[in-house]
N, C-alpha and C positions, 0 to 999 in steps of 0.2 A: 165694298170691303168684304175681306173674305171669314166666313165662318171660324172661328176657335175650335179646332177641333177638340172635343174633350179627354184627355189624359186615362191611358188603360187601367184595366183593373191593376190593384198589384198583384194579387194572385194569379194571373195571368204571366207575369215575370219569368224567367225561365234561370235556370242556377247562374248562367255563364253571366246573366244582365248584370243578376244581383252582384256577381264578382269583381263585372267591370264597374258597375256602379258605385260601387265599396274602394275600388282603387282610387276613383278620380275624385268622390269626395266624401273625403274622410272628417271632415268639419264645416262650417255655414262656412267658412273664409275661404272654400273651393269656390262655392255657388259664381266667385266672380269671374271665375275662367270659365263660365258654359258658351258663353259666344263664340272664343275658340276652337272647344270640344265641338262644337255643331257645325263648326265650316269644317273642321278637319273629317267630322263625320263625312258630309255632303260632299268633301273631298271622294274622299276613297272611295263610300259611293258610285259616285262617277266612274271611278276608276274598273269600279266589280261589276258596272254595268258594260261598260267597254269591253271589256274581257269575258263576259259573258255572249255579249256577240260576237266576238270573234268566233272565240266554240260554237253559237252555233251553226255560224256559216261554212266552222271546219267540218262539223257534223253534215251540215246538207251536203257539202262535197265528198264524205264519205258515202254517205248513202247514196249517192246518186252514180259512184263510182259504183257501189256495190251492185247499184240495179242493175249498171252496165254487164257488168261481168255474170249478173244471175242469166240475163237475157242471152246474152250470146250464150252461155253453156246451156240453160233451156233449148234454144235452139238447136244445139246439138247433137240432144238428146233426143228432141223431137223426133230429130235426120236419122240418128241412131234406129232408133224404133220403128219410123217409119221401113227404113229397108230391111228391120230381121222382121216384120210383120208378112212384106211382100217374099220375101227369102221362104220363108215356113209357107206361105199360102199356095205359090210355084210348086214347090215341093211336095205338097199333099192332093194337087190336083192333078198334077202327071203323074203321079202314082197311083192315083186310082183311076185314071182314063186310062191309061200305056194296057196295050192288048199284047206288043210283042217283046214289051222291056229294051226297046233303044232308047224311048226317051226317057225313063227313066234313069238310064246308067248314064244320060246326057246331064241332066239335072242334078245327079249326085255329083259330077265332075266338078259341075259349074258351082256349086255349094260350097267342094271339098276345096278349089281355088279361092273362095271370095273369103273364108270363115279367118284364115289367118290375119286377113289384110282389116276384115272387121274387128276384129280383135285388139287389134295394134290400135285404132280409131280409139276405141272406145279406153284403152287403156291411155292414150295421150287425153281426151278428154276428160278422167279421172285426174292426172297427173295436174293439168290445166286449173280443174276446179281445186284441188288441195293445194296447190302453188295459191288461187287468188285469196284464197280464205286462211290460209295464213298471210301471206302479207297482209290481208286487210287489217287480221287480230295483231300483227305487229307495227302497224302504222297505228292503231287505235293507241295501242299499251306505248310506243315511243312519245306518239303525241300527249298524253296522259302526263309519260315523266319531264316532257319538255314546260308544259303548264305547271305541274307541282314545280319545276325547278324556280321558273320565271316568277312564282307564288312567294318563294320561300324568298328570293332575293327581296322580296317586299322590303324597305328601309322601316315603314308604320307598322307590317307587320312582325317584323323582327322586333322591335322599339317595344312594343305594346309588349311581346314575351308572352302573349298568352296560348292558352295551348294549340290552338290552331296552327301556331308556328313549327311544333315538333311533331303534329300530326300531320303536316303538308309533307314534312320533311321523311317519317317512316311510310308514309302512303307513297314517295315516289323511291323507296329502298326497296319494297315491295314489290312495285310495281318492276323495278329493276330485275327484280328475283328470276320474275314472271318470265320475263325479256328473255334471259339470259338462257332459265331453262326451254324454251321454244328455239332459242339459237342452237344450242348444245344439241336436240332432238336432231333440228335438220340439218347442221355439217354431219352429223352423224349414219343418217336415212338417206340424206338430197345432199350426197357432195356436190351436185351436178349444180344445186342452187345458190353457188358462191357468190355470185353479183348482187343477191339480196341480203345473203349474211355478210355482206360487206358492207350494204348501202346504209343498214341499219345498225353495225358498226359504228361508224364515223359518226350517225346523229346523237349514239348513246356515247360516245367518247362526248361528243361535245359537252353531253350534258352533264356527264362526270369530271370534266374540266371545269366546271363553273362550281359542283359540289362539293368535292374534296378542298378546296382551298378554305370555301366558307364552312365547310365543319370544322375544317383546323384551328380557324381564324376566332370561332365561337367555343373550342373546347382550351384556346388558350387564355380566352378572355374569362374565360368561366374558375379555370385554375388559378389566374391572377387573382380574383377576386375573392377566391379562399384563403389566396396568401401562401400560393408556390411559387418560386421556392421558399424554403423554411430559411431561418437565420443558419451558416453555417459557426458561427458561435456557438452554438448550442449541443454542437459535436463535440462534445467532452467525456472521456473517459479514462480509469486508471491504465489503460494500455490499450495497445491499436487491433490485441486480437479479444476484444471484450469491446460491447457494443454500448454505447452511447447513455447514460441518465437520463431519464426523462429527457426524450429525443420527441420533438414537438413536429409532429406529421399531421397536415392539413387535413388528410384526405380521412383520415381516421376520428377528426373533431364533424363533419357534417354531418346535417340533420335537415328532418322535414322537407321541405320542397326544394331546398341546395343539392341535399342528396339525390333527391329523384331528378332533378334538374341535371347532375353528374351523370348519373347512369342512364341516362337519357339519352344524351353527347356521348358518351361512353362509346355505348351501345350503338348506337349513329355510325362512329368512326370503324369499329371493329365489323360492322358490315359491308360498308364500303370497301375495307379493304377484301376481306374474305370475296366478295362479289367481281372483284378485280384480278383477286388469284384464281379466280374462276374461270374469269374470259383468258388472261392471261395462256393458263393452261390448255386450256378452248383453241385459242388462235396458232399459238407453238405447235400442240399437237395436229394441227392439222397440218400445218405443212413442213414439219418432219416425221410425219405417219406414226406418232409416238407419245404418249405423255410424258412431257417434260416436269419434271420436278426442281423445285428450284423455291428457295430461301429468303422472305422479304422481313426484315425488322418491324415490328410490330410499331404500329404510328402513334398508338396513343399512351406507350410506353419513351418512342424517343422522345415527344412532349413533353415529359416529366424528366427527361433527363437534361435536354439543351439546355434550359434557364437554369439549371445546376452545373453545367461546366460551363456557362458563362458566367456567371458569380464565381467559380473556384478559378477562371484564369487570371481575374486582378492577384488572386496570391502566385499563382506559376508561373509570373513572369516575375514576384522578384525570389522565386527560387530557381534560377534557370543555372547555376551551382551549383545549388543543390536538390540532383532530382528527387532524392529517397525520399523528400519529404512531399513532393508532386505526390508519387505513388503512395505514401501512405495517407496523404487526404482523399484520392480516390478510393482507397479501399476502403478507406470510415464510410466514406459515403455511403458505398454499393452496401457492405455489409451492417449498416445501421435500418438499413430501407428496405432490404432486400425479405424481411418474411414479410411486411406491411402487402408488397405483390401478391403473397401466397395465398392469406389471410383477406385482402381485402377484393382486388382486382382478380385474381383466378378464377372467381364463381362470374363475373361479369360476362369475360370473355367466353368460358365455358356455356354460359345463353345466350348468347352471339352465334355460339354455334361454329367457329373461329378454329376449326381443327388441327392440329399437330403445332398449336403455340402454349408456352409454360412461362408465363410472367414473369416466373426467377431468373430464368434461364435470358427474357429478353433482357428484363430488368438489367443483367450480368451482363451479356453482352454489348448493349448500348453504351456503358459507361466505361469498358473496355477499349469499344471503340471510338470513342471519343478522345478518350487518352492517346491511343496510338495514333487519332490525327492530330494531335496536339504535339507529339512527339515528331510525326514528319514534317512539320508545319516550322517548327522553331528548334529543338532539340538536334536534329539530326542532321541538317543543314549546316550547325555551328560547328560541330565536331566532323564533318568531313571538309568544311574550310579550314580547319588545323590542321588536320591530315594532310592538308596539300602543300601546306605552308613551307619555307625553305627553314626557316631555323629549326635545329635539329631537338633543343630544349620542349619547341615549342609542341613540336610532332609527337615526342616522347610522352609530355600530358596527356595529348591526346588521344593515344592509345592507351592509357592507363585510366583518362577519362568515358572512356568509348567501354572496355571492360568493365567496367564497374555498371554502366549503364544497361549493360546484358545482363548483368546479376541481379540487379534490380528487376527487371523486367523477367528473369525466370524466378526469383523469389513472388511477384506478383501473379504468374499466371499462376501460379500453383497453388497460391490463397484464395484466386477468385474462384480456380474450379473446383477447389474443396468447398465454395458457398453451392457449384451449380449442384454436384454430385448428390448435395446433402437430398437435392427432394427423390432423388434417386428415377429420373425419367432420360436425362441426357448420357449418352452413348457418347464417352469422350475417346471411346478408339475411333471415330469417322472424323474421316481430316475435315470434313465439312464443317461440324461443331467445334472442335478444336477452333479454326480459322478465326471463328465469329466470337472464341472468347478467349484470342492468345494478344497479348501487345505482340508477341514476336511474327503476327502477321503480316506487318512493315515492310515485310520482305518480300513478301509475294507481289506485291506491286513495284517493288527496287530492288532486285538479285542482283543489281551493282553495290548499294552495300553488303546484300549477304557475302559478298565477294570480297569487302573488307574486311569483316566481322573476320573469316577462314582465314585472312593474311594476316590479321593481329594476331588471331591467335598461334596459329603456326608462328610466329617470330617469338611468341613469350617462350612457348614451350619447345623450340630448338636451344633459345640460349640455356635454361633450364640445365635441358636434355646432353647439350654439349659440355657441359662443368661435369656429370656423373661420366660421361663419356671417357672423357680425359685422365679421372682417376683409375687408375690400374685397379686398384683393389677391389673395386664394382665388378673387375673381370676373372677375380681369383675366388673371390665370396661366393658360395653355393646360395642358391633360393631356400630357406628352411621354412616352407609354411605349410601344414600340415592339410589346411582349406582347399589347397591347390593340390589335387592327386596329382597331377602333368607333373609338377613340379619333382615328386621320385622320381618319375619315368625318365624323364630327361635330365637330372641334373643340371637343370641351368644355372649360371652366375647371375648373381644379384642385378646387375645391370640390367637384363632383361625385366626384373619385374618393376624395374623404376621406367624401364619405359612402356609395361605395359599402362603402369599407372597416368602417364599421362596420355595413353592411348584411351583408355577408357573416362576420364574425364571429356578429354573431344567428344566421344560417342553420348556419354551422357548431356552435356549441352546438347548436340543436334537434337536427342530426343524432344527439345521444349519446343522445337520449331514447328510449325504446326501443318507443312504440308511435305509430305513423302519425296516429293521431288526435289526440293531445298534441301531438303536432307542429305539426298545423295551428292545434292551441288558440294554442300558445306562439307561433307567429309570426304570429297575425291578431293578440294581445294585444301583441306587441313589437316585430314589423319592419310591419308596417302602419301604426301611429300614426307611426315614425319618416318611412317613404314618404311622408305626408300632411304632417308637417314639411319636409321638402326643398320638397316641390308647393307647403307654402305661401310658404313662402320665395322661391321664383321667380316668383308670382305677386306676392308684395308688393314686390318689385323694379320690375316691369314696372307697377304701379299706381303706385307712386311717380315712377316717370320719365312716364308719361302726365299723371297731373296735376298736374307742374312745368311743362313746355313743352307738352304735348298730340303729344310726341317732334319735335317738330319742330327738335331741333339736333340733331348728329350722335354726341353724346358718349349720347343719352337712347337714342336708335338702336341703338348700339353694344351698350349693356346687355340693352335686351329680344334684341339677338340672342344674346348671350350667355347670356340665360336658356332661349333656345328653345334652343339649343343641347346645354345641361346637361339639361334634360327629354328631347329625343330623345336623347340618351346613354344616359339609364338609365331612359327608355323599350325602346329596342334591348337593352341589358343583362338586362332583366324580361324581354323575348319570347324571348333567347336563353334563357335561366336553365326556360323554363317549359317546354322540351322535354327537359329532363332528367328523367332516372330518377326522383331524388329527388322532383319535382311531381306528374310525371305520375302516382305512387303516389296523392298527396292529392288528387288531380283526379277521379281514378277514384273514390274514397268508400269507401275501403277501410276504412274505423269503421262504428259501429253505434250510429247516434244512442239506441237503444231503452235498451241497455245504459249509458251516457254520456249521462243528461237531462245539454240543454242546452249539446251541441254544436253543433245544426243550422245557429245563427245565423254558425259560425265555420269552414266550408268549406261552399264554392258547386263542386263537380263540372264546371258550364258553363263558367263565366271561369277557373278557376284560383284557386291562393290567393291572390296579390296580381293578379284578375283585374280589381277595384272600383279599383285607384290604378293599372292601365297603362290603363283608359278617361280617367281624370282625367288623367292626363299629357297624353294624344294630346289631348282635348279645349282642355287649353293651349295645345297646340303648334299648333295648327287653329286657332284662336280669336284667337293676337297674332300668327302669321302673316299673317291675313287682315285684320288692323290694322294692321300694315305696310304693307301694297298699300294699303290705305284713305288713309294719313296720305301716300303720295307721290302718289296720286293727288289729294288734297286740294291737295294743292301746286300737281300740276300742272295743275287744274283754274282755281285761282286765277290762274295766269299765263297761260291762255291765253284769257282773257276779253275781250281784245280781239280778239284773233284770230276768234274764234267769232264776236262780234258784227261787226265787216266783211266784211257780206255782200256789199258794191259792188265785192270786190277779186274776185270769180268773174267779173265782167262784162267787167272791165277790161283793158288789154296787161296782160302780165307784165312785171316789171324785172326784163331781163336779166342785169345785175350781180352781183342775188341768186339763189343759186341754194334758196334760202327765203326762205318771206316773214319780216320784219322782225319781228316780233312774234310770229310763231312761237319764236326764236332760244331767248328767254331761258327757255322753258319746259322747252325738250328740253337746255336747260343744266344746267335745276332736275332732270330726270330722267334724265340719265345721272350726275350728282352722288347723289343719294341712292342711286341703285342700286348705285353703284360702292361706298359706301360700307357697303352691306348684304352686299354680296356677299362684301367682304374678311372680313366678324364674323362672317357664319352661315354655316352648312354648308351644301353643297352643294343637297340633296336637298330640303331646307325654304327655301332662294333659288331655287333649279327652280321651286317653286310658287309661293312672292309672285310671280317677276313673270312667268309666266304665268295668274297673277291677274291682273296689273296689266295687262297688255295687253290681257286681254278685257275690262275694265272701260274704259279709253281707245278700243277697238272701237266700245262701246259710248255712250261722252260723244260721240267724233266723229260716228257713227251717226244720233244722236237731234237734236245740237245743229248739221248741219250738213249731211250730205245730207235728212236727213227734216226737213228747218223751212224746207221751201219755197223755197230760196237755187235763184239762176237760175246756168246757167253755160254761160260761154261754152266756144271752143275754147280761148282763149289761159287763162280761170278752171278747168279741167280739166287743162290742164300743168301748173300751176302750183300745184296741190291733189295730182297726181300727184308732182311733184319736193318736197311736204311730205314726204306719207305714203313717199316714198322716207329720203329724214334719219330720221324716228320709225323705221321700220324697221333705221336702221342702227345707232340706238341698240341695239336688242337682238341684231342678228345678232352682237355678241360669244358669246353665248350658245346662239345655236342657226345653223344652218345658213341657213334660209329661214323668216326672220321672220314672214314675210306669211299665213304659212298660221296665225299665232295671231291675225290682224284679218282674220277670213273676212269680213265685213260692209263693212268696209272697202275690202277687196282685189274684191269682188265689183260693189261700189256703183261703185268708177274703171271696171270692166269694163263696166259699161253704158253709163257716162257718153259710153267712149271708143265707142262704137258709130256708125256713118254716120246720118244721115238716116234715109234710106231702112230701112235695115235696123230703125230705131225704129220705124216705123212700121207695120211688116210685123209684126214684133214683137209692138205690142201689140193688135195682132187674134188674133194665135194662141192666146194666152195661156199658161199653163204650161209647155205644151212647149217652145214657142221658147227658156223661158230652162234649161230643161236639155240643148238642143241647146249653148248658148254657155258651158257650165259652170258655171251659178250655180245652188247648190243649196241655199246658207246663206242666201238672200234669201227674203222670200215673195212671192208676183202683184203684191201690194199694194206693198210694198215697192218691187220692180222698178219698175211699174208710175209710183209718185211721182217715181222717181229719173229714169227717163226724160222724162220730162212739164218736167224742171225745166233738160233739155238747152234753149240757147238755139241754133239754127245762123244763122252768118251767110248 
């Protein structure tokens, strides 16, 4: 029988005994489970002995690998040494023997050949031994995490909880650290040593394969047991942008060893990840020669969100009616909870070391995107099977249902990023962070609804746009608002600014969308087709008054100005609009047709995005402009046809009486009548140009039909052609200072007429020069030359 061994001192006890000791009996009424407790010991025992031999048989197989690799590069080096010994010995003994100096220039020769080839030796030998001794430091430290992992899976030691369990677990994050940075070194140094930074890859993936699950799996059981989530009962307050009464957050009632127990797991999770974005960025950059920067949700924030949108979807499905109230329990949510992040979790992560993450910002995020896959999930699915439906009642809803669901959804982003803006770190101009805290990012994975959303809307606001259309008076009412400077400049009719208004409502929607390139989809598909409704509209105006009268009454006049009008309005409006931040983005092509087949067709970089409807306008504007000048020049062409044809009235006295001839009268009647009447309806800048159109065109009828068609004149038919073209001129000097210089041909043609004799005659020998000595420079030889020839002198 075998000796009693006698029982240790207690002072000998060590703190962790007394711990465990204290746990397992806490009264005489444990002492009956010791039987248990000593096979379960002698258990595990067992087990820390097995595991102890395996290590050390891993260990003799390291070492004994290491000897290997010492020996053969010993060897090496032996070799090495050995031939630079004999190299140098060679070398000093033929140069101090050599009486004639051949062999010694033989011996240099032979030196100056072998020293590069040595060199190279001894540098792959180098290369050899720091390739074995890193792998070896990286098979020690993989093996290391592969045991902490296999440790941590312990069921007894997990169960027990005692600290050994979270110190296996940061000993093999550590260890990870270690890993990671030795990889990071040598893709960096040894791109060449890819097969080993791959090999040890794959066994550090594995072993993060088995970690990640079980820290998640221990940081939700841990949350449970504090008793997250909270009761949403308890979200009460007197209105939805006022946060919560006594709002009962778990995370803010721990203490004592729950707490360190928390940020323990905490901490755990928020290394893991970090150590992930590491390799991550590790592995991308290497093989797109580049650091990749790129966006992961923070894990032990969606944790704290999941079990809170699964408790809020038992209510979202019987609001599925009524979303407004979905989105306003989400927003209680996010913003009841949302500084608890700042306040309690921000300093966590910030010791984690966890760089470029802000807990509000995830906190916001997560619970965003939760909603908008809740939203693709059951929402968005029902309301595009209405849409497709044949009843027309039915379809109608559902575009009034589908709208209202956008309003919702940009009334929400707008609340939750006035919570992110608050800590003042997120940059919500980068389409990046927009993405991760818009509902309206729905879209980016389904530009087939964004492509509804742009045809609802375009159908609300044509029928709208078509009832203001139709009323005549929208096109007689001036724009009176003083906000609007364009609005002088052009006199546009009211019509225009009812549609700019619901031009710039589309623009403002698209703004909510959270990527640049939707944007451009959403307003070529919805503010484009509307711009080409306006256009058409003023062009079917201006058609219609043409082929009534051919505008030849004043009221037909009145209108195409008023359409030219309304087009350069918001003509001017598009060009102002296109130097803004917000265009200038989609101009530049800040999307990626590759990623998004089937963009290409729906932003032009060159023109802008509505670069194809401000060409169509101008080309209007240009086009009944130039119809204008045509239709009073048709006028006045008609009236002066006798005029033109009395050519006897050049040869003849003048009547003094008149100071125009008599049939001139009633033409420059016909043309300061229409002009006066254009000039009061159209704007400035586009009456500028009719009638210095029209002027050069009358230049020209007088030009062709009267000095150049052979007509003889006298001195007294030259005054009196002179005191014409003085009347026509006066007609337009309302408008400009000195008439004369827009009828250069004209003004140029009296200039020679009035010339002497003599000087004609001198004249037309010289040729060229003479007439740019007497300042005619708009005429040609030929020209001059007729006009002169057709002087009569008495």
């Amino acid at each position: 029988m075998d000796a009693i061994k006698p029982l240790p001192q207690v002072s000998s006890f060590s703190a962790s005994v007394f711990t465990f000791l204290d746990e397992r009996f806490r009264d005489s009424s444990d002492l009956s489970q010791s039987p248990g407790l000593a096979s379960e010991l002698q258990t595990e025992i067992s087990e820390l002995d097995q595991r102890l031999a395996g290590l050390n048989r891993q260990l003799e197989s390291g070492i004994a690998a290491y000897a290997s690799f010492s020996d053969r590069v010993g060897g090496l080096f032996v070799e090495v040494n050995a031939k630079l010994a004999y190299l140098s010995s060679s070398t000093c003994v033929l140069r101090s023997a050599s009486d004639g100096g051949k062999e010694e220039e033989t011996t240099e020769n032979v030196a100056g050949e072998e020293l590069p080839s040595l060199a190279k030796e001894v540098a792959q030998v180098e290369s050899v031994r720091a390739y074995a001794e890193t792998a070896l430091k990286l098979d020690t430290l993989v093996g290391e995490i592969e045991d902490a992992v296999m440790a941590s899976m312990n069921k007894n030691l997990k169960t027990s909880r005692s600290s050994g369990f979270e110190e296996l677990r940061l000993h093999a994050i550590k260890t990870l650290k270690a890993t990671e940075e030795i990889l990071s070194l040598v893709a960096r140094k040894h791109p060449r040593w890819g097969r080993l930074v791959s090999a040890v890859d794959h066994r550090v993936d594995r072993a993060l394969a088995m970690m990640r699950p079980q820290a998640i799996a221990d940081y939700r059981a841990l949350l449970s047991s504090l008793g997250w989530p909270p009761q949403l009962s308890t979200l009460t307050s007197a209105s939805l942008d006022s946060k919560s009464e006594n709002v009962q957050n778990p995370l803010f009632t721990m203490e004592g060893s729950l707490k360190s127990q928390y940020c323990g797991n905490f901490h755990a999770l928020c290394s893991l990840q970090g150590l992930q974005l590491q390799r991550k960025s590790r592995q991308l950059g290497s093989h797109k020669g580049e650091n990749v920067l790129f966006h992961q949700p923070l894990w032990v924030i969606e944790e704290l969100v999941n079990p809170l949108i699964v408790a809020s979807q038992r209510h979202f499905t019987k609001w599925s009616e009524k979303p407004e109230f979905i989105f306003a329990l989400v927003y209680k949510i996010t913003m009841d909870y949302v500084d608890s992040m700042d306040e309690l979790l921000q300093p966590l992560v910030d010791e984690a070391k966890l760089a470029g993450y802000s807990c509000r910002e995830e906190w916001v995020s997560a619970m965003v995107s939760s909603l908008s896959l809740y939203l693709v999930k059951e929402i968005f699915p029902t309301y595009v099977g209405q849409l497709e439906a044949n009843e027309t009642d039915l379809r109608s809803e559902a575009k009034v249902s589908w709208l209202h669901l956008i309003d919702l959804m940009i009334s929400f982003d707008k609340r939750v990023q006035s919570l992110v803006s608050q800590s003042g770190i997120l940059s919500l101009q980068e389409d990046g962070n927009l993405v991760r805290i818009s509902s309206l990012s729905v879209f980016c994975d389904r530009p087939d609804w964004l492509d509804l959303w742009a045809e609802i809307e375009l159908d609300e606001r044509l029928v709208k746009f078509k009832v203001e259309i139709d009323n005549d008076r929208n096109w007689t009412l001036k724009v009176q608002d003083e906000l609007i400077s364009t609005s002088n400049v052009y006199r546009p009719p009211i019509i225009s600014s009812f549609f700019l208004q619901h031009l710039s409502s589309l623009i403002e929607r698209s703004k909510s969308v959270p990527a640049i390139y939707l944007r451009a989809r959403f307003l070529r598909l919805a503010a484009s087709p509307i711009i080409q409704k306006f256009l058409d509209s003023l062009l079917l105006r201006c058609q219609e008054a043409e082929g009534l009268t051919a505008l030849t009454e004043n009221n037909d006049l009145i209108k195409v100005s008023n359409s030219i009008n309304a087009g350069h309005y918001i003509e001017s409006v598009l060009e102002e609009w296109s130097e803004d931040v917000f265009f200038l983005e989609m101009e530049t092509g800040q999307h990626n047709p590759q990623e998004t087949p089937g963009l290409e067709n729906f932003t032009e970089p060159s023109e802008g995005i509505f670069g194809e409807e401000f060409e169509k306008l101008e080309k209007f504007r240009l086009e009944w402009i130039n119809k204008l000048s045509v239709v009073v020049l048709r006028g006045f062409d008609a009236r002066t046809r006798d005029y033109i044809k009395n050519r006897k009235q050049w040869q003849g006295k003048r009547d003094k009486e008149w100071t125009v001839s008599r049939t001139l009268v009633g033409a420059l009647d016909y043309l300061q009548g229409k002009t006066s009447i254009i000039q009061e309806n159209l704007n400035k800048a586009d009456f500028t140009a009719m009638w210095r159109s029209l002027a050069s065109e009358i230049d020209k009828l007088f030009l062709n039909s009267i000095l150049m068609a052979n007509v003889k004149f006298s001195n007294d038919g030259v005054e009196r052609f002179k005191e014409d073209m003085d009347i026509l001129y006066g007609v337009f000097r309302a408008w400009c200072v000195r008439p004369e210089g827009f009828f250069p041909k004209l003004s140029e043609g009296l200039t020679v007429l009035k010339m002497k004799e003599k000087q004609v005659k001198d004249g037309l020998s010289r040729g060229d020069k003479w007439l740019r000595e007497n300042g005619v420079r708009y005429l040609s030889e030929t020209e001059a030359k007729k006009m002169a020839k057709s002087r009569v002198f008495s």
